[in-house]
N, CA and C atoms as a LAMMPS dump frame, in Angstrom:
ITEM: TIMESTEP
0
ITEM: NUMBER OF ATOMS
501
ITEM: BOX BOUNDS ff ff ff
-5.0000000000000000e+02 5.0000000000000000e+02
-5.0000000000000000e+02 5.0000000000000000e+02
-5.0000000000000000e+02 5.0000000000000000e+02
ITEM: ATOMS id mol type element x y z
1 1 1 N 15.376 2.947 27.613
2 1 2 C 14.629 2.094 26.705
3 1 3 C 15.552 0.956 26.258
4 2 1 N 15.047 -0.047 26.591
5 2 2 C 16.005 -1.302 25.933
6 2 3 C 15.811 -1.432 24.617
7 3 1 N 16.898 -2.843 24.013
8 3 2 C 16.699 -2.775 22.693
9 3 3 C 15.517 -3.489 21.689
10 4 1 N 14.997 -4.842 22.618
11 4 2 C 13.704 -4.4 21.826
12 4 3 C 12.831 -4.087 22.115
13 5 1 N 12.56 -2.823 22.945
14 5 2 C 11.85 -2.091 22.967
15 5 3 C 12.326 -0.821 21.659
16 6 1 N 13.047 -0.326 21.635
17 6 2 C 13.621 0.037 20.303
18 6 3 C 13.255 -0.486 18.934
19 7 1 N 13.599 -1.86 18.703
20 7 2 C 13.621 -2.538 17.765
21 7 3 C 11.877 -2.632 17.252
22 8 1 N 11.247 -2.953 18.484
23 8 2 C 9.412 -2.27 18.612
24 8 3 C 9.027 -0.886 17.572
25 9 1 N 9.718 -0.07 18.169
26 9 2 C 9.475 1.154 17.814
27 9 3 C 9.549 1.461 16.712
28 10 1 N 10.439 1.379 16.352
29 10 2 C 11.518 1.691 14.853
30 10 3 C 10.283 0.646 14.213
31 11 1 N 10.173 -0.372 14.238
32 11 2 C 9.05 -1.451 13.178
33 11 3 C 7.865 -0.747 13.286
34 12 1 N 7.176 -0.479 14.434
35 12 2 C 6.046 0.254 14
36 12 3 C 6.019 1.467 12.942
37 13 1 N 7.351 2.906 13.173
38 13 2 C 7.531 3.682 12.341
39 13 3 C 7.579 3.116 10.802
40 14 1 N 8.418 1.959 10.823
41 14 2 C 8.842 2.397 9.65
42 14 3 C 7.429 1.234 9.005
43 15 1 N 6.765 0.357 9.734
44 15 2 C 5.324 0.308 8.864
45 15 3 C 4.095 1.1 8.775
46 16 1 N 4.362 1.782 9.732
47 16 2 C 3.11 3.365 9.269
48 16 3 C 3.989 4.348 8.291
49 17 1 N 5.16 4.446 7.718
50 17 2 C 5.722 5.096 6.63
51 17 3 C 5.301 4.294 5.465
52 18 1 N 5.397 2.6 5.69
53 18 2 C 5.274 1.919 4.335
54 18 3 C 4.032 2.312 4.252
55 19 1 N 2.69 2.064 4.804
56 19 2 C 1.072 2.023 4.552
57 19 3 C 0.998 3.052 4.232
58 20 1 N 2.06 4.136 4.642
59 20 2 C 1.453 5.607 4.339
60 20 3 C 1.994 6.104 2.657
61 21 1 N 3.046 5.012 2.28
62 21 2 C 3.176 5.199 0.894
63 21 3 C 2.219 4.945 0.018
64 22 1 N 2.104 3.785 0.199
65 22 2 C 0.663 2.796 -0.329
66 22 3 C -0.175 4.19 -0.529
67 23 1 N -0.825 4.279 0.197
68 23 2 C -1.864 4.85 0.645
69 23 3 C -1.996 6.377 0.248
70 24 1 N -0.718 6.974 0.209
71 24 2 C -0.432 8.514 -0.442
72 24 3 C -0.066 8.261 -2.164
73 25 1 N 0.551 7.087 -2.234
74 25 2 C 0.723 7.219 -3.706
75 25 3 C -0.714 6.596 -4.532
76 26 1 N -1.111 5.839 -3.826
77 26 2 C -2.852 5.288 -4.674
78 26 3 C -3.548 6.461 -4.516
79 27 1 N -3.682 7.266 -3.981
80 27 2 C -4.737 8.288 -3.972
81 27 3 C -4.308 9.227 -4.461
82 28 1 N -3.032 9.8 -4.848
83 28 2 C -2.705 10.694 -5.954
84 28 3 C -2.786 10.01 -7.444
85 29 1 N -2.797 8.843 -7.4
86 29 2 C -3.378 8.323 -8.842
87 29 3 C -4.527 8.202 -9.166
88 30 1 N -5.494 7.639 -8.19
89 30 2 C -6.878 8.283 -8.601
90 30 3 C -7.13 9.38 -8.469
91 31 1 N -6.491 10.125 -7.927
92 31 2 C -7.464 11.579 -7.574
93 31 3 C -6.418 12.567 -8.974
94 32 1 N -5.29 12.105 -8.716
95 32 2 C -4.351 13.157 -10.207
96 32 3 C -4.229 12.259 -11.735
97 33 1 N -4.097 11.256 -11.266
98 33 2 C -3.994 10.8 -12.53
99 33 3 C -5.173 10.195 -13.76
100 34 1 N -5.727 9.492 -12.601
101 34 2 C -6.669 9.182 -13.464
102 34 3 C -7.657 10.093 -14.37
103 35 1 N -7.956 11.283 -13.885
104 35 2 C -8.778 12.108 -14.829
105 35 3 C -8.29 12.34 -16.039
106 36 1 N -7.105 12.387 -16.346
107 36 2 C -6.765 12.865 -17.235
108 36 3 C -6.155 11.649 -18.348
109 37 1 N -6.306 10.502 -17.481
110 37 2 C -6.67 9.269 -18.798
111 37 3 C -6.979 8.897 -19.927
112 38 1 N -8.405 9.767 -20.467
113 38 2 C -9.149 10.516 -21.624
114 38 3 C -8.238 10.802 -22.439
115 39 1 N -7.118 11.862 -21.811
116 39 2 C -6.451 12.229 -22.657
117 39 3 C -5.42 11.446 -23.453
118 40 1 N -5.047 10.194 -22.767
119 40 2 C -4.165 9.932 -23.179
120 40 3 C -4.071 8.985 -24.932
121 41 1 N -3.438 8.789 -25.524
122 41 2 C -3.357 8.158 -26.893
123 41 3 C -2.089 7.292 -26.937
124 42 1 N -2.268 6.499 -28.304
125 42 2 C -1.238 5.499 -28.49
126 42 3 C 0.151 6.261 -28.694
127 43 1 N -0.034 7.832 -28.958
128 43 2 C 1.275 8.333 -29.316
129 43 3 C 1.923 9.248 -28.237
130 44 1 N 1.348 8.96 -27.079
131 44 2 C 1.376 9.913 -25.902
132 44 3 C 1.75 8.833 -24.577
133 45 1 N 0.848 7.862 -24.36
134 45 2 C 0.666 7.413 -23.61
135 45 3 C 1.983 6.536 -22.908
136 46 1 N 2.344 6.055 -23.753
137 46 2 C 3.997 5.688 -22.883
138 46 3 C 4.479 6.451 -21.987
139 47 1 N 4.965 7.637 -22.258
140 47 2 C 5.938 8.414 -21.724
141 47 3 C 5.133 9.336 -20.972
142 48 1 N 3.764 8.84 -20.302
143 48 2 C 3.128 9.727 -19.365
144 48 3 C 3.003 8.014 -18.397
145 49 1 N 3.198 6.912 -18.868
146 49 2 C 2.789 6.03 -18.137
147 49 3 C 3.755 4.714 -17.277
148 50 1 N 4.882 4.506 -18.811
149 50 2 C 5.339 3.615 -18.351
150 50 3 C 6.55 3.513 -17.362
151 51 1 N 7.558 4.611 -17.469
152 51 2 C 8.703 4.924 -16.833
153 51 3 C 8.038 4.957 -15.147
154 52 1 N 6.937 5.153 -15.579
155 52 2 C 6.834 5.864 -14.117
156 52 3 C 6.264 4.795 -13.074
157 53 1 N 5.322 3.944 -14.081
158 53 2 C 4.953 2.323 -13.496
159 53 3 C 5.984 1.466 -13.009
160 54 1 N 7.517 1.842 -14.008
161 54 2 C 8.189 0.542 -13.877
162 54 3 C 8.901 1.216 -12.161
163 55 1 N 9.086 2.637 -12.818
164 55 2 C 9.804 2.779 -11.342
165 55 3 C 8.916 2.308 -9.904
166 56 1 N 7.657 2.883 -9.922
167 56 2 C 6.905 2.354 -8.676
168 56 3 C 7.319 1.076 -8.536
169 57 1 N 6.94 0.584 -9.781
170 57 2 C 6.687 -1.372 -9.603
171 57 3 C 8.617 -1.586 -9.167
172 58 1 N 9.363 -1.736 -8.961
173 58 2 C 10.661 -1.527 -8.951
174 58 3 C 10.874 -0.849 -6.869
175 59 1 N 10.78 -0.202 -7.059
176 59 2 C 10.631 0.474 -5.665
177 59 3 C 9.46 -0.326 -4.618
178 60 1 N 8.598 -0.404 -5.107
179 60 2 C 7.539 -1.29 -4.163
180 60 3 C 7.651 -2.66 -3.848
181 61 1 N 8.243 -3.183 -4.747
182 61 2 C 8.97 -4.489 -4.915
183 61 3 C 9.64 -5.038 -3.554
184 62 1 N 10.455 -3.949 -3.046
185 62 2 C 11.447 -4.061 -2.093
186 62 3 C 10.376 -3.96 -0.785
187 63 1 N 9.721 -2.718 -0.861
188 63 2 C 8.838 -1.94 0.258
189 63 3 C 7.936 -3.023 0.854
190 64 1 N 7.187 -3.731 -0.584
191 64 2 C 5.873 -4.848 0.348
192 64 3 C 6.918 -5.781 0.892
193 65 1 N 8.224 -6.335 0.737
194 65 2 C 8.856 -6.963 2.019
195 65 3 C 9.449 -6.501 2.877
196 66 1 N 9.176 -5.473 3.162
197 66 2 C 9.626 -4.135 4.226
198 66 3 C 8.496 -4.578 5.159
199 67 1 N 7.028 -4.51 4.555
200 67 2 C 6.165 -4.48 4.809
201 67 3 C 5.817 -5.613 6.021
202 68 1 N 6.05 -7.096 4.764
203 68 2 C 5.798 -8.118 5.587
204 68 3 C 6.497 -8.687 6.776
205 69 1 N 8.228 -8.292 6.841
206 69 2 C 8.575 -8.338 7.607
207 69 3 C 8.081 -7.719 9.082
208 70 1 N 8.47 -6.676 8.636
209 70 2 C 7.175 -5.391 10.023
210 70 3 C 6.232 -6.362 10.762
211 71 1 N 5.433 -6.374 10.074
212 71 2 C 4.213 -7.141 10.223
213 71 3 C 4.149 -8.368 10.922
214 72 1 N 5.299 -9.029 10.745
215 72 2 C 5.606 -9.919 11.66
216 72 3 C 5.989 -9.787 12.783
217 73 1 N 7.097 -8.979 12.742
218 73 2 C 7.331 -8.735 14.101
219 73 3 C 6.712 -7.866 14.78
220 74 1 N 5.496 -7.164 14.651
221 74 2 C 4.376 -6.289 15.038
222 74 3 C 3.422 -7.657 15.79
223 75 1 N 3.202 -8.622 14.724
224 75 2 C 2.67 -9.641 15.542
225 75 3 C 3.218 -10.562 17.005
226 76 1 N 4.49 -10.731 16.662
227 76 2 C 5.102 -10.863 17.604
228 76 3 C 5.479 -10.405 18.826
229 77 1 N 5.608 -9.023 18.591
230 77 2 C 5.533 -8.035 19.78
231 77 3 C 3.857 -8.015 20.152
232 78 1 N 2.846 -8.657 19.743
233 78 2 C 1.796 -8.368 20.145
234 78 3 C 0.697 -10.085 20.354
235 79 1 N 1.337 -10.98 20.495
236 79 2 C 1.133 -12.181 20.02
237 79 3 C -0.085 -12.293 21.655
238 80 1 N 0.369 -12.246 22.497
239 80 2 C -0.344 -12.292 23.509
240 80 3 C -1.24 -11.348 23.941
241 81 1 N -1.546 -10.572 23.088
242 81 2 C -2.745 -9.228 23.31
243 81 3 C -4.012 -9.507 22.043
244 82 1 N -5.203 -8.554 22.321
245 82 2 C -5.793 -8.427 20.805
246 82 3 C -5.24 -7.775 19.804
247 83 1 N -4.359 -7.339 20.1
248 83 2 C -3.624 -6.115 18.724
249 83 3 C -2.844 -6.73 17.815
250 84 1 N -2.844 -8.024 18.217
251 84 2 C -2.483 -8.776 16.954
252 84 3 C -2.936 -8.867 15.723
253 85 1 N -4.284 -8.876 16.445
254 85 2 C -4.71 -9.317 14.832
255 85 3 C -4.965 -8.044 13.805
256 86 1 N -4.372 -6.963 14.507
257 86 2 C -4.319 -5.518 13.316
258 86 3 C -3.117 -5.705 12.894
259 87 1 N -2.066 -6.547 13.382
260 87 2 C -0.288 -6.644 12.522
261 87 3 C -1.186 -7.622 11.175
262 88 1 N -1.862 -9.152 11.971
263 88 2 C -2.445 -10.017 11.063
264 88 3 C -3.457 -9.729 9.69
265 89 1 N -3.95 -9.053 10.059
266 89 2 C -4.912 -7.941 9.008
267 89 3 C -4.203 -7.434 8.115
268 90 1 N -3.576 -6.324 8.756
269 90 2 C -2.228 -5.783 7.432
270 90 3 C -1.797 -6.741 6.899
271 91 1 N -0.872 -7.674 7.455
272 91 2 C -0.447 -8.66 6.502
273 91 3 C -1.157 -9.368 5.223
274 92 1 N -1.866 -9.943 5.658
275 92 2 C -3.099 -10.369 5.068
276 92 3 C -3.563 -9.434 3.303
277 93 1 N -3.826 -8.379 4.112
278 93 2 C -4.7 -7.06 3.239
279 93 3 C -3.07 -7.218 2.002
280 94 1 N -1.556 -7.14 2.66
281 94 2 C -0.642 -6.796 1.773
282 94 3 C -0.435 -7.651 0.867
283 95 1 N -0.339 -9.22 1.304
284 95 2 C -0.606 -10.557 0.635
285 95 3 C -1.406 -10.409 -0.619
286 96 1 N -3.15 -9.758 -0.269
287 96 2 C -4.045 -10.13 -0.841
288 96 3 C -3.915 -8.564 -2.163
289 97 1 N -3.089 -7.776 -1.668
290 97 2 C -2.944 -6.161 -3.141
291 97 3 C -2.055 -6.807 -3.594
292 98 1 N -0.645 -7.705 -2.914
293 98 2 C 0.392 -7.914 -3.949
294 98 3 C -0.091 -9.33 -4.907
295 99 1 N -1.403 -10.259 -5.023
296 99 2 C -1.684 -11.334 -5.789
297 99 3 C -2.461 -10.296 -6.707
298 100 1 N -3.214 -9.163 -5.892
299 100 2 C -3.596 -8.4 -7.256
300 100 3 C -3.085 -8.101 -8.193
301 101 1 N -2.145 -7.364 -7.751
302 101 2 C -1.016 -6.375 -8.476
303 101 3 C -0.554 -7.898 -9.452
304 102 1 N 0.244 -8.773 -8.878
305 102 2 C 0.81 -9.834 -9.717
306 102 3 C 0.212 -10.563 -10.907
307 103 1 N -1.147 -10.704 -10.622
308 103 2 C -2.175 -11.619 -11.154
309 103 3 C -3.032 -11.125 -12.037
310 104 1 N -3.198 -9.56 -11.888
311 104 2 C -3.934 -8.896 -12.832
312 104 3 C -3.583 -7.783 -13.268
313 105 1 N -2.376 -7.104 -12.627
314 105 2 C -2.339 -5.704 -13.013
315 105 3 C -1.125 -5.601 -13.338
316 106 1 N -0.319 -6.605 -13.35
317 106 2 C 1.15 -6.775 -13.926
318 106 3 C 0.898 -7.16 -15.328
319 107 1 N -0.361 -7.82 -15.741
320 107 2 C -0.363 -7.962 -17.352
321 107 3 C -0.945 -6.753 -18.266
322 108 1 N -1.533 -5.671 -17.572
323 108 2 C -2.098 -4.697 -18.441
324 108 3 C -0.561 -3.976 -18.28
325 109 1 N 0.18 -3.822 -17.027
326 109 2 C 1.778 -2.948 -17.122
327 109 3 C 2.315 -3.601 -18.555
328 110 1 N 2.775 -4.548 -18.663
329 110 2 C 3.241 -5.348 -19.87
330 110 3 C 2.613 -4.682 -21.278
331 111 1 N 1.577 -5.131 -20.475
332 111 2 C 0.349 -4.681 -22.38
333 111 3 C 1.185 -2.904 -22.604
334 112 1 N 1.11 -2.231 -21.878
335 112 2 C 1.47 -1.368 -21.798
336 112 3 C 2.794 -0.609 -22.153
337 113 1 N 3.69 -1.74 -21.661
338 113 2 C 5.421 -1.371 -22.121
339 113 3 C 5.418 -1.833 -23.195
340 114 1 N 4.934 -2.692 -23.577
341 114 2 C 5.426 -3.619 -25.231
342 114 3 C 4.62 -2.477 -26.129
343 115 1 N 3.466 -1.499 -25.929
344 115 2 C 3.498 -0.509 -26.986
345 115 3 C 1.628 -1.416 -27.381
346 116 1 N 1.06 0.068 -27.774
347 116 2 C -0.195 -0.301 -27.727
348 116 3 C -0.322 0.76 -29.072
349 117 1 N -0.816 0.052 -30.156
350 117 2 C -0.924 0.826 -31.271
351 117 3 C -2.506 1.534 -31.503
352 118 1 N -3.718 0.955 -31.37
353 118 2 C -4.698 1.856 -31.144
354 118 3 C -5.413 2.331 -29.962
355 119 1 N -5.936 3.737 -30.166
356 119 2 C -7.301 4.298 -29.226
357 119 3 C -7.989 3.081 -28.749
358 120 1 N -8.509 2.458 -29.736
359 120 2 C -9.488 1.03 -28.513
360 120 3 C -8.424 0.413 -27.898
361 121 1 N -8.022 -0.229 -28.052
362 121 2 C -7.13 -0.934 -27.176
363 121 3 C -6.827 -0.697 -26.123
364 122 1 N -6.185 0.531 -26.007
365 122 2 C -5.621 1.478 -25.019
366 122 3 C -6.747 1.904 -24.021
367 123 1 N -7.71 2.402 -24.967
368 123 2 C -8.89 3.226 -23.676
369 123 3 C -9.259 1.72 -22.685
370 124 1 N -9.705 0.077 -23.492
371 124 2 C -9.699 -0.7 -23.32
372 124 3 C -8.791 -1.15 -22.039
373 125 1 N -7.85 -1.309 -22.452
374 125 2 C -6.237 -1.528 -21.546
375 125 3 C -6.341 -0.841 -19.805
376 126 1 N -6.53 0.445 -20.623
377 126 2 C -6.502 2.129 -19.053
378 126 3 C -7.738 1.737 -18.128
379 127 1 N -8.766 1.511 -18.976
380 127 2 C -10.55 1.347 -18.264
381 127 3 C -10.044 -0.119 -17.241
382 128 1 N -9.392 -1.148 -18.159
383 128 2 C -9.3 -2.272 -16.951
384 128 3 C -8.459 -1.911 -15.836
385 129 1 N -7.369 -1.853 -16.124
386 129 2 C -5.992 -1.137 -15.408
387 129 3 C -6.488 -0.229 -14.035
388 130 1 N -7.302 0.908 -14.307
389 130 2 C -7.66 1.762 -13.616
390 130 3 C -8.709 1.149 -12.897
391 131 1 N -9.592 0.263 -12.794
392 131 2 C -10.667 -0.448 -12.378
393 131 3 C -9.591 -1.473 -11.367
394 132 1 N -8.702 -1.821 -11.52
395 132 2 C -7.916 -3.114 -10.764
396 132 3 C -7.3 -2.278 -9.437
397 133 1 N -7.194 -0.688 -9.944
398 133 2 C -5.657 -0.361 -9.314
399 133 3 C -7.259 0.292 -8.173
400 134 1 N -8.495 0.954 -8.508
401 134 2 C -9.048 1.176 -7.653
402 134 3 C -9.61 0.228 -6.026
403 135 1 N -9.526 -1.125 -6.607
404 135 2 C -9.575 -2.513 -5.779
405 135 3 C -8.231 -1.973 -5.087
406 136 1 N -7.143 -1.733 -5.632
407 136 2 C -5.717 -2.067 -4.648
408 136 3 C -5.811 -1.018 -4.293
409 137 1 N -5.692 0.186 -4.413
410 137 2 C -5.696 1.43 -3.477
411 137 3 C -7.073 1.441 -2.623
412 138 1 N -8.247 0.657 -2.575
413 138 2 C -8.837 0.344 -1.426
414 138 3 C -8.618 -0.563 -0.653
415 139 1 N -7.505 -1.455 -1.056
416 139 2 C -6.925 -2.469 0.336
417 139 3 C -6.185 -1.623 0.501
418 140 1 N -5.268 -0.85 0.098
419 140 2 C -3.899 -0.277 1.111
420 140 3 C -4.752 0.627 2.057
421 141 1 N -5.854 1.325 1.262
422 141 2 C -6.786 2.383 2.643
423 141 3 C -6.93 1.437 4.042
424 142 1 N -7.002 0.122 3.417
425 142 2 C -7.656 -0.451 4.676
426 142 3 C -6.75 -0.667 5.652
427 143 1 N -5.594 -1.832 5.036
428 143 2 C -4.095 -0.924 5.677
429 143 3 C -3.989 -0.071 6.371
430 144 1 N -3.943 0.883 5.496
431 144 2 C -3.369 2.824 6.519
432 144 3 C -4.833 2.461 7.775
433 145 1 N -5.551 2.514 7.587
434 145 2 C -6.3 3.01 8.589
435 145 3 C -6.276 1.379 9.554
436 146 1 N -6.145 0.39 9.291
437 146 2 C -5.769 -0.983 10.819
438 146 3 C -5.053 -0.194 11.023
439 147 1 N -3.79 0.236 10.644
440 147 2 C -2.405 0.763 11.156
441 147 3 C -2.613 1.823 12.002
442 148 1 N -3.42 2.443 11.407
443 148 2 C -4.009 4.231 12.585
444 148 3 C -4.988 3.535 13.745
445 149 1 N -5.378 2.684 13.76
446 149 2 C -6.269 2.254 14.631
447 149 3 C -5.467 1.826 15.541
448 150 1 N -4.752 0.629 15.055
449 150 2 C -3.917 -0.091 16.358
450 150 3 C -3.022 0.997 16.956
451 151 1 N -2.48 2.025 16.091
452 151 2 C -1.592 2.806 17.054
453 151 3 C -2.601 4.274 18.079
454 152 1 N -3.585 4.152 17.911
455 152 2 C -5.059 4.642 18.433
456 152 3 C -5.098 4.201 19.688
457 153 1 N -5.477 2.784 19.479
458 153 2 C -5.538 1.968 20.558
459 153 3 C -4.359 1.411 21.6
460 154 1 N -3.333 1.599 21.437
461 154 2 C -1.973 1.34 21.639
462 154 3 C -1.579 2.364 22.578
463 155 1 N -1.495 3.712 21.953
464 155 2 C -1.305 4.643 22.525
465 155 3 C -2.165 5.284 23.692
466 156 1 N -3.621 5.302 23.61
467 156 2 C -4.928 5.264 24.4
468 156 3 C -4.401 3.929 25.481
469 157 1 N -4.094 3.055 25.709
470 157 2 C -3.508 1.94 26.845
471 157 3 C -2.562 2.468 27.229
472 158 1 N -1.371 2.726 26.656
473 158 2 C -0.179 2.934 27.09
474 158 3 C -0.727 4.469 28.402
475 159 1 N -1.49 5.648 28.033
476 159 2 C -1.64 6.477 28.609
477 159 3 C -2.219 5.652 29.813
478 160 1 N -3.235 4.977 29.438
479 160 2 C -4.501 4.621 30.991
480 160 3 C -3.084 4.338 31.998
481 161 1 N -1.842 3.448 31.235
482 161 2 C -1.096 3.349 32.139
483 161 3 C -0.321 3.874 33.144
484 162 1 N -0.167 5.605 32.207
485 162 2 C 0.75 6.512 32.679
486 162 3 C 0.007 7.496 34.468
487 163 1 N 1.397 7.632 35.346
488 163 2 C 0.545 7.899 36.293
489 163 3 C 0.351 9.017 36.246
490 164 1 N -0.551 9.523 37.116
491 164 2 C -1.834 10.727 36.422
492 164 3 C -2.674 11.094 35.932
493 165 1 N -2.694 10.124 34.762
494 165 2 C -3.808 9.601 34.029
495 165 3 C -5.346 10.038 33.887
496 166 1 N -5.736 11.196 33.7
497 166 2 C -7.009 10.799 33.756
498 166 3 C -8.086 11.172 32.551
499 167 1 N -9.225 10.242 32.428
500 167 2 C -9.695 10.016 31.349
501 167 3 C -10.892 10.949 31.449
């Protein structure tokens, strides 16, 4: 195997690990966290929320240009085929969660660290928050699954190629 054929490889892995973060950590927040939202209060709610936001937001930071890089050179390795436009898609889809995240869901994080003194506010605050983050954990789905598709389709060619082959 040459090296970029290597260099191929390794980018595809390590952007079906990134989508698969996305994609495993949004759905343990709606599916674990969010129920238990209700519960939370102005005298509780920090220290079930914010440490743990800043770390994601902090860690992901790095990851969506993990991301976009990939993505490029996924396009590149694919510039002359249709499977481009599943590197182009992802990209796109990552562009369009990180103006979310920036534009709307980085000001309820804020509202959030600076300290929220009542029940309305807060239930207020969580109801938007949780409504934004459901929009972004349905682009990263869309993500994970271009990403499972093109390597679907990728892999399904690569076989037709292999000799023996039969379908």
């Amino acid at each position: 195997m040459n090296a970029k054929r290597v260099l191929y490889t390794v980018n595809k892995a390590l952007l079906f690990a990134c989508v698969s973060m996305y994609f495993g950590t949004g759905w343990s927040l709606v599916l674990f966290s969010f129920p238990g939202a209700g519960e939370l209060t102005p005298a509780n709610y920090y220290a079930q929320f914010v440490p743990q936001v800043t770390a994601a937001t902090d860690f992901f930071r790095g990851m969506t240009m993990v991301m976009m890089v990939c993505c490029v050179i996924l396009v590149i390795e694919e510039w002359k085929t249709t499977l481009k436009w599943y590197g182009i898609g992802v990209l796109l889809l990552i562009i369009l969660a990180t103006a979310l995240t920036i534009i709307y869901i980085f000001p309820y994080n804020r509202s959030m660290a600076a300290g929220i003194a009542t029940q309305e506010e807060l239930t207020l605050v969580l109801n938007k928050w949780m409504r934004l983050n459901i929009i972004r954990v349905s682009l990263w789905t869309v993500q994970w699954l271009l990403v499972m598709i093109y390597f679907l389709i990728y892999i399904n060619q690569k076989w037709k190629k292999t000799p023996g082959y039969v379908s």
